[in-house]
C-alpha positions as CSV (number, residue, x, y, z in Angstrom):
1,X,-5.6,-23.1,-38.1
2,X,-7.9,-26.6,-38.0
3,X,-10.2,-26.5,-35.1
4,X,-12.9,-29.3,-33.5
5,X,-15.5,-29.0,-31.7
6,X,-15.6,-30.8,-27.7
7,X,-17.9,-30.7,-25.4
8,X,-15.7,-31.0,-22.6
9,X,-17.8,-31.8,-19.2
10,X,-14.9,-30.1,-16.8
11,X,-15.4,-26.5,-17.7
12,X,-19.1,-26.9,-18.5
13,X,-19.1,-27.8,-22.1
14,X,-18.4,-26.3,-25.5
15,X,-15.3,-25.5,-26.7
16,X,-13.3,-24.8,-30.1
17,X,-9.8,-27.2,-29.0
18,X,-7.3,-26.3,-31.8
19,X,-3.7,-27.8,-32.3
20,X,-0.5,-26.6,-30.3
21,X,-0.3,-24.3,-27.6
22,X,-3.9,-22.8,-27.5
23,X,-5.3,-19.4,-25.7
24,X,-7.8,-20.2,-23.0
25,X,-10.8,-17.6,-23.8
26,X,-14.0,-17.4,-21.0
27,X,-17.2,-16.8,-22.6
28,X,-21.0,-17.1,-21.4
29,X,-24.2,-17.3,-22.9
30,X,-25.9,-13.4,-23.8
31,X,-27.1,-13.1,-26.9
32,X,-26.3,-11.1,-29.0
33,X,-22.6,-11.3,-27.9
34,X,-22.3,-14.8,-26.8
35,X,-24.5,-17.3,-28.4
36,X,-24.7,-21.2,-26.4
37,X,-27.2,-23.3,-27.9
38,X,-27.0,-26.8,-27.7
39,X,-26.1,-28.5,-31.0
40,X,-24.8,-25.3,-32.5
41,X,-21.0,-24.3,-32.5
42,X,-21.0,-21.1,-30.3
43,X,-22.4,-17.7,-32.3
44,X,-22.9,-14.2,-31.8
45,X,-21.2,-10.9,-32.1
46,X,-18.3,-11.0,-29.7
47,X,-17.5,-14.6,-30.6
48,X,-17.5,-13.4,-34.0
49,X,-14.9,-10.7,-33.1
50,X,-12.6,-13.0,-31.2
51,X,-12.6,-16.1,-33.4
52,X,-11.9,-13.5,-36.4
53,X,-9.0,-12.1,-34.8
54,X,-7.4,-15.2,-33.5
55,X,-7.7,-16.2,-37.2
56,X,-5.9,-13.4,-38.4
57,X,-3.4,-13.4,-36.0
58,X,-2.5,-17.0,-36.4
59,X,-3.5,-17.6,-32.4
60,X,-4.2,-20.9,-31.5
61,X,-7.3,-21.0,-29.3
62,X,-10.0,-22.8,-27.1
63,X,-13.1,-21.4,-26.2
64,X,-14.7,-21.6,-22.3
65,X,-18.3,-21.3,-21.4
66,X,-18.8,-20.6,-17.8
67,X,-21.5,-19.0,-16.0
68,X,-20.3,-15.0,-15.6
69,X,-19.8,-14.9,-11.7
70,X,-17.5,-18.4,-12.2
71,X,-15.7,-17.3,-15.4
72,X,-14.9,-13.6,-13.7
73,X,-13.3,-15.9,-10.9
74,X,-11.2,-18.3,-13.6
75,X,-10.0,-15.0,-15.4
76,X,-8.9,-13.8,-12.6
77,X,-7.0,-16.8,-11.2
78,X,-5.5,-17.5,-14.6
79,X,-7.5,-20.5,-15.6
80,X,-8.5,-18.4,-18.2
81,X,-6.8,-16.3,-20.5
82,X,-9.1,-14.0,-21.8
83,X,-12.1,-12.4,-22.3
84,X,-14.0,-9.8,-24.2
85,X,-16.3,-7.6,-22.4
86,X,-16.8,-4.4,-20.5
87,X,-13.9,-2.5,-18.7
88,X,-13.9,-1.9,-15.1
89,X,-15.9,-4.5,-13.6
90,X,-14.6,-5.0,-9.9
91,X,-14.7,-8.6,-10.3
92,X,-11.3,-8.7,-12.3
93,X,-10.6,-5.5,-12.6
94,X,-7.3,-5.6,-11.1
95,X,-6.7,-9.0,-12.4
96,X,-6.4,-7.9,-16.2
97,X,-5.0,-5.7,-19.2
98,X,-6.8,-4.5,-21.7
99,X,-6.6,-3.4,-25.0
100,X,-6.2,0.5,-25.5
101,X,-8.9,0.8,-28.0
102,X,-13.1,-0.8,-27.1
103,X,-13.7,-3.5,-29.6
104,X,-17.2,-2.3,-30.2
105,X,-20.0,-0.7,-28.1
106,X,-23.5,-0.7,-26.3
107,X,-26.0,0.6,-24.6
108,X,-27.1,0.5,-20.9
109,X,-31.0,1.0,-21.3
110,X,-33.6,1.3,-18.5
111,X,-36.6,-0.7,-20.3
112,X,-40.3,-0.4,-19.6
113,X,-43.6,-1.2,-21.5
114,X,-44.8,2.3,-23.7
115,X,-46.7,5.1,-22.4
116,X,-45.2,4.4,-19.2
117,X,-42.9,6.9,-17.4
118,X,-39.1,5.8,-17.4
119,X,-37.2,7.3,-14.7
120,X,-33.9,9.5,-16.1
121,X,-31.2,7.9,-13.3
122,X,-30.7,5.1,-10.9
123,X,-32.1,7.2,-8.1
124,X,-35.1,6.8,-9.8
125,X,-35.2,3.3,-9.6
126,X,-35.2,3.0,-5.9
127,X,-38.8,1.7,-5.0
128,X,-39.7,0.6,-8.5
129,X,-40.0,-3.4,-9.7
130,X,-37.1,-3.8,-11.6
131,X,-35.9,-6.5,-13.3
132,X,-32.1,-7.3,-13.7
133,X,-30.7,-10.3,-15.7
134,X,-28.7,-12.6,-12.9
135,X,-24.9,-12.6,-13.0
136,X,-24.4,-9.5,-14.3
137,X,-23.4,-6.1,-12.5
138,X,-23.6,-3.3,-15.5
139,X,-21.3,-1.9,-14.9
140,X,-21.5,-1.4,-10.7
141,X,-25.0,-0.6,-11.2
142,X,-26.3,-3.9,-9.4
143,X,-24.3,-2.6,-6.4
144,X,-26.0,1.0,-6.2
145,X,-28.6,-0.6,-6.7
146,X,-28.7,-3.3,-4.5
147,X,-29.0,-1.5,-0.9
148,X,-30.9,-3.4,1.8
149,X,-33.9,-1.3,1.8
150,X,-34.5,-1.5,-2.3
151,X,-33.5,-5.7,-2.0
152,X,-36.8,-6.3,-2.2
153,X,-37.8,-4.7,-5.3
154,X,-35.5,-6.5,-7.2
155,X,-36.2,-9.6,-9.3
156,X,-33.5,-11.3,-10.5
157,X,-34.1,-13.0,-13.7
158,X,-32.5,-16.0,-15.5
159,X,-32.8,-15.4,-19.4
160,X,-33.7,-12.5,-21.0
161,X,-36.8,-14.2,-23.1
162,X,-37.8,-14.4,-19.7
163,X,-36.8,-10.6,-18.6
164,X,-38.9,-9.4,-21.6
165,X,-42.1,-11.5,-20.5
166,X,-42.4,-10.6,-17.0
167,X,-42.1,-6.8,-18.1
168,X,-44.4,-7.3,-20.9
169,X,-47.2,-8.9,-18.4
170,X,-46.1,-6.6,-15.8
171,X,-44.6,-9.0,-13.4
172,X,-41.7,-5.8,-13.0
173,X,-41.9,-2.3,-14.0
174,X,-38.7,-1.6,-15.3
175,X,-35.7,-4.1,-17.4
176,X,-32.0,-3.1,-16.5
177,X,-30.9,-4.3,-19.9
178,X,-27.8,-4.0,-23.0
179,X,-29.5,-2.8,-26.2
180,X,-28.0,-5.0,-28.2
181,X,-29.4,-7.8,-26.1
182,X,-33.1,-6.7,-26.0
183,X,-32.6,-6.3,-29.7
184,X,-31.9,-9.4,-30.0
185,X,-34.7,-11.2,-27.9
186,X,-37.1,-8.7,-29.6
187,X,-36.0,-10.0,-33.0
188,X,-37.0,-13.9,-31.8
189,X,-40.0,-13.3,-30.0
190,X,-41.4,-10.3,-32.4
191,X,-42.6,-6.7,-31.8
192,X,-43.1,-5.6,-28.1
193,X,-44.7,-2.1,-27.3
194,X,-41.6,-0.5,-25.0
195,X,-40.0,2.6,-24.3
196,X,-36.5,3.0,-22.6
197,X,-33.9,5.7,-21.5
198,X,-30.5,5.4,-22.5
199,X,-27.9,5.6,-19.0
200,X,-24.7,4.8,-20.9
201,X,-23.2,3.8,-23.9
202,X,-20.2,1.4,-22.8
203,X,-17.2,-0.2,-24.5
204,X,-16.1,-3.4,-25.0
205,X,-12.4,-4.3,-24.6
206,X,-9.9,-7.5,-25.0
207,X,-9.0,-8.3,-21.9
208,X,-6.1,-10.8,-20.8
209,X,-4.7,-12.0,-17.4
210,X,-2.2,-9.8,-16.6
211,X,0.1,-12.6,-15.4
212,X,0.0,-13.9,-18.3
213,X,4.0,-14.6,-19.9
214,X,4.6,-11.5,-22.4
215,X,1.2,-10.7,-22.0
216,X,1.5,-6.8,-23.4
217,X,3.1,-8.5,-26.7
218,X,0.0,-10.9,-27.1
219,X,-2.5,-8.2,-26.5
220,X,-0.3,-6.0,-29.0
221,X,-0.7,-8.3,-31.5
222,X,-4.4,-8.9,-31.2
223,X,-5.0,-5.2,-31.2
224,X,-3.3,-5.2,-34.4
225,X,-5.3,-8.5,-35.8
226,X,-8.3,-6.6,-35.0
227,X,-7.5,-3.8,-36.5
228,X,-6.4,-4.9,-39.9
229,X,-9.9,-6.9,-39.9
230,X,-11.1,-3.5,-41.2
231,X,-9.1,-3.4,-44.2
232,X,-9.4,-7.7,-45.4
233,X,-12.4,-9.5,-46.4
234,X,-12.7,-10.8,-42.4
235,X,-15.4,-7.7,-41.9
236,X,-16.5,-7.7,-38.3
237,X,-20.1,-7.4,-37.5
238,X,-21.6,-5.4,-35.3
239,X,-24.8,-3.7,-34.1
């Protein structure tokens, strides 16, 4: 499969066009899973993941990048055909199929500079400074999290360089954050003093629109892509 890169100005930039009939796949930027940076092909662990299995599967495909709130809406309108993240998020919940077996995994981790007390739940939360990365709901979290009389305790933060600065200088308390993305900031900016609890460990599925033409076929045969990954020299990656 012989792929170029576009930037292509109508769905906000890059993109991976390859010949024929191609797959249209949503992504945004979230390092360590999605990786935008300007003058670099897209990166990072889920792009990794798809690109691999379209390879092996012999799908033609072209790659999206939306911000998450806009992409959740073009998935679930059909605009887009797919995407790979976590399962049950209201925004397209309803709108998709997914595969039957999580692609890979992380944490949900409530982060806070060390020696600090972390509280064990949500509840806990209510009343604190606490940082959230904008666009993203972990998993119904923002919701709980987000009645009218705790509004005001939130910040909501644009980049997670940034997330990690305003807790390290105590601008917030407490960072709603995915392990494997604070691992990843932490391995740019270098070694931070911080503690966290661990809420969840969630999964990561394929998901397709479930209008899609023979779209429990398709997602049969990238479950089976990605699972002979294991046994070829096409080794996912993970963390």
């Amino acid at each position: 499969m012989k792929c170029s890169l576009v930037l292509g100005l109508f769905f906000l930039g890059i993109s991976f066009v390859c010949s024929g009939e191609r797959l249209r796949i949503g992504m945004f930027h979230f390092p360590p899973y999605y990786i935008l940076e300007k003058g670099a092909p897209p990166g990072g662990i889920l792009t990794e993941i798809v690109e691999k299995t379209m390879l092996n599967a012999g799908v033609e495909y072209e790659l999206f990048a939306f911000p998450p709130k806009r992409l959740y809406m073009h998935l679930t309108s059909g605009e887009i055909d797919m995407f790979t993240g976590i399962k049950g998020g209201k925004e397209y919940h309803d709108a998709v199929v997914y595969s039957k077996k999580p692609i890979t995994s992380s944490q949900v981790r409530i982060y806070a500079k060390s020696g600090q007390s972390i509280p064990q739940n949500l509840v806990g939360l209510h009343g604190k400074n606490l940082g959230l990365i904008r666009g993203f709901g972990y998993g119904g979290r923002r919701k709980a999290l987000s009645t009218a009389d705790n509004l005001k305790f939130i910040s909501n933060i644009t980049s997670h360089r940034s997330a990690l600065k305003m807790l390290e200088r105590g601008h917030i308390d407490y960072l709603l954050q995915y392990s494997n993305a604070m691992d990843a900031v932490l391995e740019r900016e270098g070694p931070v003093s911080l503690a966290f609890v661990t809420l969840e460990t969630v999964q990561v599925y394929f998901m397709l629109n479930k209008n899609m033409l023979e779209v429990d076929e398709l997602m049969e045969i990238l479950e089976k892509s990605v699972a002979s990954l294991k046994n070829t020299d096409l080794t996912i990656t993970t963390k």
